[in-house]
C-alpha positions in Angstrom: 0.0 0.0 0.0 1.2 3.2 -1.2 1.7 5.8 1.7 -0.1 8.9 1.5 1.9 11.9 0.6 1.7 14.4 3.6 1.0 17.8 1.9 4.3 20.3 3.8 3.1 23.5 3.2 -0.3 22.7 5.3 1.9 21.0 7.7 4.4 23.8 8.1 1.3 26.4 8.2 -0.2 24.0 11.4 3.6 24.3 13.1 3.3 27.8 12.6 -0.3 28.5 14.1 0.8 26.3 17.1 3.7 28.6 17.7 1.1 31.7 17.3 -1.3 30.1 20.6 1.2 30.5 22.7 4.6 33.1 21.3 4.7 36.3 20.4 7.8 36.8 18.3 9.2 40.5 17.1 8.4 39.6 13.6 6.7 37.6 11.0 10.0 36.4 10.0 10.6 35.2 13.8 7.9 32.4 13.1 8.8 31.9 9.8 12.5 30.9 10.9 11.2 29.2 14.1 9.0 26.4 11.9 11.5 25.8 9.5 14.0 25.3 12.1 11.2 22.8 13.5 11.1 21.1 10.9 15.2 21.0 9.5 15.7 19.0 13.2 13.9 16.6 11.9 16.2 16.0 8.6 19.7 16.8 9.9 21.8 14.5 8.6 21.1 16.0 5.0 22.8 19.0 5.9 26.6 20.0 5.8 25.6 22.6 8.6 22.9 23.2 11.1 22.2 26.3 12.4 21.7 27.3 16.2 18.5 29.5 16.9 18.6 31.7 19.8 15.8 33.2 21.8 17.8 36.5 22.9 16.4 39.7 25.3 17.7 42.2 26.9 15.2 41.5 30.2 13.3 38.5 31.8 9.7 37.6 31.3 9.9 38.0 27.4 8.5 34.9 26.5 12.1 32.9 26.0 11.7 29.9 27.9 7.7 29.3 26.8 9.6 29.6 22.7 11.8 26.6 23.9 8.9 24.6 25.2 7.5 24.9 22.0 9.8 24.0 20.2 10.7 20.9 22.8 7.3 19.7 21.3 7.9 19.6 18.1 11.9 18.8 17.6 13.3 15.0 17.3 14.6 13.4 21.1 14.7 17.0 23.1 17.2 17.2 25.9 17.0 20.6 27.8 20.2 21.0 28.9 20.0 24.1 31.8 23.4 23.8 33.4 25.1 20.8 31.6 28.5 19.9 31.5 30.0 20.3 27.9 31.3 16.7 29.0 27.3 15.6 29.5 26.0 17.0 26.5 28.9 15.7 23.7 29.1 12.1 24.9 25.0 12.6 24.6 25.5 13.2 21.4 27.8 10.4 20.4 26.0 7.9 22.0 24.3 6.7 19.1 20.7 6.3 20.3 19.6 9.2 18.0 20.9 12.7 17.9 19.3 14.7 20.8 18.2 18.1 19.8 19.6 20.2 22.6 17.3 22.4 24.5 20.0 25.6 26.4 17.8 27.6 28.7 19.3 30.3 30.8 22.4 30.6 28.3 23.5 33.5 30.2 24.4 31.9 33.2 27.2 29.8 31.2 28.3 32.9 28.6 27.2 36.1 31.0 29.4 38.9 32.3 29.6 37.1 36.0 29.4 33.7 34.5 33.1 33.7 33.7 35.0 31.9 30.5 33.3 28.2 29.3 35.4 27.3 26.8 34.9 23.8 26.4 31.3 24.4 26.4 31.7 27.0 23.8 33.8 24.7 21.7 31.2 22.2 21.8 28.6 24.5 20.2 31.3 25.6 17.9 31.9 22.5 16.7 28.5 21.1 16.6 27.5 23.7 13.6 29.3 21.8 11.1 28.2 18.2 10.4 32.3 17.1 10.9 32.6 18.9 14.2 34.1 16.3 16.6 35.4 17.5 19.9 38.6 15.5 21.2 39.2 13.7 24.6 41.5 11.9 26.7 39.5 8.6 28.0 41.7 6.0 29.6 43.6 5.7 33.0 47.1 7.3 34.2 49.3 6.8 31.7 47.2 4.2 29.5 45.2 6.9 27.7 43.9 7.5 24.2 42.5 10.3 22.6 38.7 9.9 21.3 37.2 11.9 18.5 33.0 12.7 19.6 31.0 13.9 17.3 29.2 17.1 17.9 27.0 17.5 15.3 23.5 18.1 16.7 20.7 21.1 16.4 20.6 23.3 19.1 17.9 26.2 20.7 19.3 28.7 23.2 17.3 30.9 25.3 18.9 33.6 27.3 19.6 37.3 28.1 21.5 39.5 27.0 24.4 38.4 23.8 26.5 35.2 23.2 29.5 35.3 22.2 30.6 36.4 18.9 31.4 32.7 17.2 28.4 31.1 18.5 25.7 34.5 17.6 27.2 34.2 14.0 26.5 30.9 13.7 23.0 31.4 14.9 19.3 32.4 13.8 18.8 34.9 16.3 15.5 35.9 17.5 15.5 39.0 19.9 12.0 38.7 22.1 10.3 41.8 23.7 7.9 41.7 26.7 4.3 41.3 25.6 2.5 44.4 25.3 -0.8 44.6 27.1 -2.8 44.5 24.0 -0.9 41.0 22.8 -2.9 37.9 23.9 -1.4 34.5 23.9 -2.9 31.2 25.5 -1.7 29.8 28.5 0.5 26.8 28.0 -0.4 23.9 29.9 1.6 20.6 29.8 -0.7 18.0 30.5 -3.3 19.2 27.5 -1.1 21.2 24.5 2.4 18.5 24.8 0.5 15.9 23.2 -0.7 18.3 20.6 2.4 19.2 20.0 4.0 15.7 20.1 1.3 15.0 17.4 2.8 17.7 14.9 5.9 16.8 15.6 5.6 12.7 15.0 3.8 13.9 11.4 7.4 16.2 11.1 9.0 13.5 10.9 6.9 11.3 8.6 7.2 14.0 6.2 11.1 14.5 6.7 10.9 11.1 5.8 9.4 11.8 1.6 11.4 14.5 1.4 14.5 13.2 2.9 15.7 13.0 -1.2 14.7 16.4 -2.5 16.6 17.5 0.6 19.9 16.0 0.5 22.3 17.7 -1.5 20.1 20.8 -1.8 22.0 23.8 -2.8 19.1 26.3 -2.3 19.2 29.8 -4.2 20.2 32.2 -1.5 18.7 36.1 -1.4 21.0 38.7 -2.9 23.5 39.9 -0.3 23.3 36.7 1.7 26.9 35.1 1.6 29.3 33.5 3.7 28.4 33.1 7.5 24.8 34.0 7.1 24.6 31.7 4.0 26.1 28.6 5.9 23.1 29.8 9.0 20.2 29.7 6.1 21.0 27.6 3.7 19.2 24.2 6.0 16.4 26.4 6.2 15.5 27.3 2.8 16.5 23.9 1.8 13.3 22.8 4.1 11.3 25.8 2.7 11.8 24.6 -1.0 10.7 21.1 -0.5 7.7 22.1 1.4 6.7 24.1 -1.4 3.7 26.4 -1.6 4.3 30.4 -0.3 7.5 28.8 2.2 10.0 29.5 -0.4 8.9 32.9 -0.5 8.1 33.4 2.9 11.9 31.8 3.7 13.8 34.0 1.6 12.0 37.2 3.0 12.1 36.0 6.3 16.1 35.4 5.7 16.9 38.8 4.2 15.2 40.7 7.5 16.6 38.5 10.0 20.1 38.5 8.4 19.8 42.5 8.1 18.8 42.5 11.5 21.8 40.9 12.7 23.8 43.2 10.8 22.0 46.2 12.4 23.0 44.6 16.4 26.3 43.6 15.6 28.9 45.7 16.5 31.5 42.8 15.5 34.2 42.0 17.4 35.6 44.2 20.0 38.7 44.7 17.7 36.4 45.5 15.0 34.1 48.1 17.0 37.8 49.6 18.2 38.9 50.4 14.6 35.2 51.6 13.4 35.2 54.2 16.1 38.6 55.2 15.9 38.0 55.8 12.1 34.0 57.5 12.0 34.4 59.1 15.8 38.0 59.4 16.8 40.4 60.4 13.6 37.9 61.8 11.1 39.8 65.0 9.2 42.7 64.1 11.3 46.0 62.3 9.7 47.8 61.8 13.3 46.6 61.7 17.0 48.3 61.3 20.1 47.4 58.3 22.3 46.4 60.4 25.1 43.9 62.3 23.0 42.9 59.3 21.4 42.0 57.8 25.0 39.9 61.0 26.3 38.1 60.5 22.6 37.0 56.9 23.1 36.7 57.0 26.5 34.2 59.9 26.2 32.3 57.7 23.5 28.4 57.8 25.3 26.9 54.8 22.9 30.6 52.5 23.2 32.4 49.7 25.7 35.7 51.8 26.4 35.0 53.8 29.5 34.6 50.3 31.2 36.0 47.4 29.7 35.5 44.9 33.0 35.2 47.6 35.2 38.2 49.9 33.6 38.6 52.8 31.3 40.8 51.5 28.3 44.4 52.2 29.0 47.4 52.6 26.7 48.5 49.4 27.2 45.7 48.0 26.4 44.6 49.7 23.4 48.4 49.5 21.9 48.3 45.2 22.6 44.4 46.0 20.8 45.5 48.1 17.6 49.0 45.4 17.4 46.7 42.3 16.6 45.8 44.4 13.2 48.2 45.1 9.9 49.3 48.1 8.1 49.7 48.4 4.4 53.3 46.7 5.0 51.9 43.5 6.3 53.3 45.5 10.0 52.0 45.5 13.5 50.1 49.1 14.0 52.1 50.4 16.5 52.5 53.6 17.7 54.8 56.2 16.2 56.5 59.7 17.2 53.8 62.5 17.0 55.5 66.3 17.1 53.7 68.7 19.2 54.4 72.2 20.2 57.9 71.5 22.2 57.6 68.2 22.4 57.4 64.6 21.1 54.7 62.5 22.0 53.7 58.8 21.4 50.3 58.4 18.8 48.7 56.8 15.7 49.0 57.8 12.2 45.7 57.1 10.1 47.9 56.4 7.2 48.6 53.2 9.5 45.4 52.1 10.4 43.8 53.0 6.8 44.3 49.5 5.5 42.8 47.7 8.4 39.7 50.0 8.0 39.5 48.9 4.7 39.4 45.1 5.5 37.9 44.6 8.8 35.3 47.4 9.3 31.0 47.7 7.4 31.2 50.9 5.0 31.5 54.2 6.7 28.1 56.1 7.4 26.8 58.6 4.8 27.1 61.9 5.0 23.9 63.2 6.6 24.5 66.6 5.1 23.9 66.7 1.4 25.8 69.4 -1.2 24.2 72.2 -1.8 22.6 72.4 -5.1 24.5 74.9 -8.2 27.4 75.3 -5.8 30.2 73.5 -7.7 31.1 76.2 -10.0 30.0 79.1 -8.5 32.7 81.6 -8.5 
């Protein structure tokens, strides 16, 4: 007996509306990313890469944890994972029951400002992303020891507040939730009646991950124009899902992808490197060809909307901001280091934008527009 073909759009479309009962995401691209990345859990090992989604806001009671019990409806084998080990969750993974798809509430209280380093855990994440990503371990006693590959290949939701850090947000979809506002209306979520609703969707996720396994494997899905690299490798799972399902997902995916991914682009500052050069060139040196270091301190340090005046509860020093500026390359493939500056009477230690002009060139977004426009019939007037 020939199965019956499950019809994916309709599917996707019941995912969705589920979502809607009981989320309020910022945008109609939030729930457009949130069921496809239902519904790529579901067919992971047909993609190279699987992207991390993360339920980000800058204050509690926004509606972060209820999006992951959602989702833990609706994904394959859930494990939440508040507080795990990064030991825990990657022998989880390579235990070869099934991939678990892990559930990170509270993400802040492993990558937060008082939460300290967690490398290993961050590794794991890392790692994960890509569908080769092994993490390494010694397993054996004292001096009888071996070192074991695991794989960490597995999808993963994260819910916290505040930021990640900077390799695991670009590897994510990142949705940034907002407190309800008085006129927005969800319905209550209760366990015992909506889980098996939920666990219903998600068992007919998988029979139809299971037709489309074929039109999904190998998919190389036509990205939007100006999608490329990082955010390409983050989508590219998604609207893989979003073509085989057919109907208005395609469309839907691809305009979902351009807002989030602009989005993104629009919070991230970049790397702390990154947001040093960008303000030295748009705030710091603009008009000026050299600047001492001291003046370039007061500058940054006087920044209202930027990290310098306390970086860890310090101002950013010279020391500092010369080991910063020495990670970066001038024209001559050199360090940027500091040069000679002549003042009135004296000499004085500073940067020379002729220095740092190549690193602005590679490393930092376009600088902003003029906000003042010429004046019109001015060019040749006398």
């Amino acid at each position: 007996m020939t199965p019956t073909t499950i019809d994916g759009a309709a599917l996707l479309d019941e995912v969705e509306a589920f979502h809607r009962r009981f989320n309020v995401f910022p945008t109609e691209a939030a729930f457009v990313a949130v069921a496809l990345w239902d519904a790529h859990a579901h067919l992971l090992d047909c993609f190279d890469s699987t992207p991390r989604i993360a339920f980000l806001s800058p204050e509690p009671g926004s509606g972060k944890t209820r999006a992951l019990e959602i989702v833990e409806t609706l994904v394959p084998q859930p494990m939440t994972a508040v507080n795990a080990s990064a030991a825990a969750l990657f022998r989880s993974v390579s235990a070869g029951t099934g991939k678990p798809t892990i559930l990170f509430d509270e993400i802040d209280t492993v990558f937060g400002p008082k939460a300290g380093d967690n490398e290993e855990l961050r590794g794991f994440l890392n790692a994960g992303h890509r569908r080769t990503g092994v993490t390494y371990r010694c397993i054996g006693d004292g001096g009888n020891q071996t070192v074991q590959a695991f794989p960490s290949y597995c999808a993963v939701a994260v819910a916290g507040l505040g930021s990640l850090p900077d390799t695991i947000l670009s590897r994510s979809v990142v949705i940034r939730m907002r407190r309800r506002a008085r006129n927005e209306r969800v319905e209550p979520f209760r366990a015992r009646i909506h889980e098996a609703e939920g666990h219903a969707l998600r068992d007919r996720l998988a029979a139809w991950a299971e037709q489309a396994r074929d039109q999904v494997m190998g998919a190389w899905p036509e990205m939007p124009d100006g999608v490329t690299d990082r955010p390409a490798d983050v989508w590219e799972p998604l609207l893989a899902v979003a073509d085989a399902i057919g109907g208005h997902w395609p469309q839907r995916a691809r305009e979902a992808c351009v807002t989030l991914v602009k989005a993104s682009k629009a919070n991230d500052k970049g790397s702390l490197g990154v947001r040093l050069l960008t303000d030295l060139r748009d705030h710091v040196m603009v008009g000026i060809d050299r600047l001492p270091t001291v003046a370039i301190l007061d500058r940054l340090n006087a920044l209202d909307d930027a990290p310098w005046a306390d970086l860890n509860g310090k101002p950013l020093d010279n020391r500092r901001l010369s080991r910063m500026l020495a990670e970066y390359m001038t024209a001559d493939n050199e360090p940027i280091t500091s040069r000679n500056i002549k003042t009135a009477g004296s000499v004085l230690k500073g940067y020379y934008a002729s220095d740092l002009h190549d690193a602005w060139q590679r490393y930092c977004p376009p600088p902003p527009e003029s906000p003042l426009l010429p004046l019109p019939d001015t060019e040749n007037a006398a």
